[in-house]
N, C-alpha and C positions, 0 to 999 in steps of 0.2 A: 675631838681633835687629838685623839692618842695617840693615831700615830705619828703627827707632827713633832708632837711632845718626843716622841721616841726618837725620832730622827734629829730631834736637836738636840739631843744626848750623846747621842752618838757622833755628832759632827763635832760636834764638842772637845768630846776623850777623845777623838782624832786627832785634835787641833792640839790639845795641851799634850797626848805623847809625842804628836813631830815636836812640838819646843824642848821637851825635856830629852828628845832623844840629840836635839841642836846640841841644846847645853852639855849633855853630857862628851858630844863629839867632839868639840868644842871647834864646830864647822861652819859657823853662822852665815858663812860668806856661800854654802852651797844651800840656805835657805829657798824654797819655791819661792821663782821669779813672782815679781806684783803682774794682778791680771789687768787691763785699764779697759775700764767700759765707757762708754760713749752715751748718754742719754738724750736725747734730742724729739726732734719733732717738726712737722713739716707747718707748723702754725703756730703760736703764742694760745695762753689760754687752757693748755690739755691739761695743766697739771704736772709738767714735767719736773719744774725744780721738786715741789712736795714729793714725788713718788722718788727723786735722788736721793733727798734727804731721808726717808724714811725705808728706804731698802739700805740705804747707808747704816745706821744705827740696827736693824734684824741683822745685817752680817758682820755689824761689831758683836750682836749677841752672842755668834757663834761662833767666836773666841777669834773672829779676823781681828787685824787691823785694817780701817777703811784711812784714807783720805781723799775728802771730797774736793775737786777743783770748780770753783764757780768760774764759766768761761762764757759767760753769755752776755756779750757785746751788747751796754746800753742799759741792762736790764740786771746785773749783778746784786742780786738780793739776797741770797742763800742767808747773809749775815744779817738779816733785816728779818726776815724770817724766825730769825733761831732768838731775834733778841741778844745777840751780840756783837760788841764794837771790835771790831780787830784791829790790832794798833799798825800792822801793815799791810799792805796788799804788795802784788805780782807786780805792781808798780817797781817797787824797791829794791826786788829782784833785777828785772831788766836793767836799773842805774846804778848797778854793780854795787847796792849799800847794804844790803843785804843778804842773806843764807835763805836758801828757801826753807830750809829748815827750820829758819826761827821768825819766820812770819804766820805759819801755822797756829790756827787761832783752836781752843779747846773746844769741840764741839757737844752736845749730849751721848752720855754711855759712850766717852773715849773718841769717838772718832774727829779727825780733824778736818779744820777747814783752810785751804788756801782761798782766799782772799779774791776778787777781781777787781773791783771798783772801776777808777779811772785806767788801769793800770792795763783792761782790757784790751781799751783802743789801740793803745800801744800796739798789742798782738797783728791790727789789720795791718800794718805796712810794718813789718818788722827789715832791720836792716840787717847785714850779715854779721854786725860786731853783737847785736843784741840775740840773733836767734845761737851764736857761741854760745852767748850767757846762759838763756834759755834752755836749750839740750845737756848744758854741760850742769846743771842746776838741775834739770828733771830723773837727770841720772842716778842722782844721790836716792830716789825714791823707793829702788826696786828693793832696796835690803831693808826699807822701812815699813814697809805697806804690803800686805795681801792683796788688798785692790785699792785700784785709785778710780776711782767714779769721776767723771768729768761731765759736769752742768752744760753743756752748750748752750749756744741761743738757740731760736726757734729758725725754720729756713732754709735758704737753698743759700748764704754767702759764702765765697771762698772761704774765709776761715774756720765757721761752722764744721764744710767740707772736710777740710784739713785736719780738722782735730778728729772727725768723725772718720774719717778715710785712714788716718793715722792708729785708730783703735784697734783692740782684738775683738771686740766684740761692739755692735750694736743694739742699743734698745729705744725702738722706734716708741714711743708714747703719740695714742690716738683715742678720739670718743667715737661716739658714732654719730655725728654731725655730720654730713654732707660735705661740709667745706673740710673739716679735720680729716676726715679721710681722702679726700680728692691731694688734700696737702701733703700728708703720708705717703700717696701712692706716688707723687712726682717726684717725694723724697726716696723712696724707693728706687725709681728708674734712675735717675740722676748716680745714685751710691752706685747700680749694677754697671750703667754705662760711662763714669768718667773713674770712679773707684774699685769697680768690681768685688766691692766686698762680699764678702762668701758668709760673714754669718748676722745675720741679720735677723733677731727678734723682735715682735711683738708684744706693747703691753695693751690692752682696748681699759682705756678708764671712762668712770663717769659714768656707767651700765646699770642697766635698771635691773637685770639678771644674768644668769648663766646663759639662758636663750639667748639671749640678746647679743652677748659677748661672742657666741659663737657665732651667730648671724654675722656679724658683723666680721670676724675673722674670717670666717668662710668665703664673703664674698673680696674683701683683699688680696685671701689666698687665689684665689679663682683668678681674676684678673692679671694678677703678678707672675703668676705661672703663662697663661696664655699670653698676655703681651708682652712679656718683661722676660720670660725662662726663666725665672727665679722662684725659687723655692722657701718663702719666712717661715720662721716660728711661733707659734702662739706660746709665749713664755705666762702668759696671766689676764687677771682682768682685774678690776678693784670699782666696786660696787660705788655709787651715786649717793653721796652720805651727805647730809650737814655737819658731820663730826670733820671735816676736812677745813672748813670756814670756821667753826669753833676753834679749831688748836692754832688754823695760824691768827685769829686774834689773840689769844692765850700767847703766840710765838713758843708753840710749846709742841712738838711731833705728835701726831697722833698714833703714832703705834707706843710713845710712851705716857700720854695722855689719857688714851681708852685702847691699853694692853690687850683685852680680851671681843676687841671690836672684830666685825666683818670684815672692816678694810684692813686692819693690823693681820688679821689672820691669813687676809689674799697677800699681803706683803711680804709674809714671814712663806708663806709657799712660794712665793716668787724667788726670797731668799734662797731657799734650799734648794730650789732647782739648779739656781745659777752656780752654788757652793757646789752641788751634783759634779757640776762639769769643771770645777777643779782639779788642777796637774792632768787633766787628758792630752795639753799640749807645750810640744814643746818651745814652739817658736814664740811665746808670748814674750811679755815683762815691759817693762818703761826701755827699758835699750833698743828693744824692737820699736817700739812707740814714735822715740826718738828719733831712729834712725828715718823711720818713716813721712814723720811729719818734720823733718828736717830737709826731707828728701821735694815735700812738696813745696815748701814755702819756697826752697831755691828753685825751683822753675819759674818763679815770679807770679803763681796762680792770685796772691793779693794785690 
């Protein structure tokens, strides 16, 4: 793996001369906007929160900052996972007691976590005095964060939608189950025909091999193209471990767990890839995010 090793060197001393060339301009406010990716999936079970959590921490390696939002209605564990109590969630936010900035709970190797808990529900029927709160709270994020990775649930629910619709980027998480990917592919149609999002990646986890990962892209791609005009990405795949059941009893990430595993390795390429397509755009950031999913909840889609 040398030349991963080389390319995260280099992403690196990229990363630390923009800051030092911030500080020295003393510009911070014209800092690159935060990217916000959207992790989801069209089933429960794929593995999604694990593969957020742990692409979160590889692009803290390479000198981002992450903050991870747990947004998954009903199911908010991220901090159940990681083995930490956060003293508040997104709750505290919406009841105007709180900064969103200071319910930010410390996550491993720097990255932070916002909170979901009860506070999630909140999100399905938001009113117009809370989605003020909301947006005008998410705003603070862009001069804070590189990327904000947001946990969604699994599914096709409005809000899901919303936060997914609202993103720059998509990354669909699927195995190669039968039902995993039948749930992917309606997650797919659903995104192109009510949201038309345009950049939509694939991760295929749980894969016994590269064969297999590609089998299984191939035929998504095939389909998606023929029924749907859509064109995905195969951003990865992350290999069928027990080391994934190990860390989260441990509550412990397994790419910091077994650094020099299989799966850490396909995570950290995942990493770079995604890092690759930084500053190629202009219209990203949490303002754009906002604007957007500000945009759907007021049509009353919840």
């Amino acid at each position: 793996m040398r030349d991963q090793a080389e390319r995260l060197r280099q992403i690196i001393l990229h990363n630390k001369t923009r800051d030092t060339k911030t500080n020295l301009d003393n510009t911070s406010q014209l800092i690159n906007k935060s990217k916000v990716l959207s992790v989801t999936s069209g089933k429960g079970g794929v593995g999604k929160t694990n593969f957020a959590i742990n692409l979160s921490i590889s692009l803290s390696k390479l000198g981002y900052k992450v903050v991870v939002f747990d947004a998954d209605i009903g199911l908010a564990n991220i901090d159940v996972i990681l083995g930490i109590i956060p003293k508040y969630t997104i709750a505290d936010v919406l009841d105007g007691s709180k900064n969103i900035l200071d319910i930010m709970t410390e996550g491993p190797n720097g990255i932070k976590i916002i909170a979901g808990g009860s506070g999630i529900k909140s999100l399905v029927n938001l009113d117009s005095q809370k989605l003020d709160i909301l947006t005008r709270q998410l705003q603070q994020l862009d001069n804070y964060a590189d990327y904000i990775i947001i946990d969604t649930g699994a599914g096709l629910s409005n809000t899901v939608l919303n936060f997914v619709n609202s993103s720059d980027e998509v990354i669909l998480i699927t195995t190669p189950e039968p039902t995993s990917l039948t749930d992917v592919y309606a997650m797919i149609k659903t995104l192109r025909t009510n949201g038309g999002h345009n950049k939509l990646s694939v991760v295929i986890n749980k894969v016994e091999n590269s064969d297999e990962a590609d089998e299984v892209f191939n035929r998504l791609s095939r389909v998606s193209h023929k029924f749907l005009n859509t064109t995905i990405e195969k951003l990865g795949f992350v290999n069928d471990s027990k080391l994934v059941m190990q860390s989260v009893k441990n509550q412990d990430p397994f790419i910091l767990l077994y650094p020099n595993s299989s799966i850490s390795k396909k995570i950290n390429s995942i990493a770079l890839k995604i890092s690759g397509n930084q500053d190629t755009e202009d219209d990203g950031g949490i303002g754009n995010f906002v604007k957007r999913f500000r945009s759907l909840f007021s049509k009353g889609d919840t």
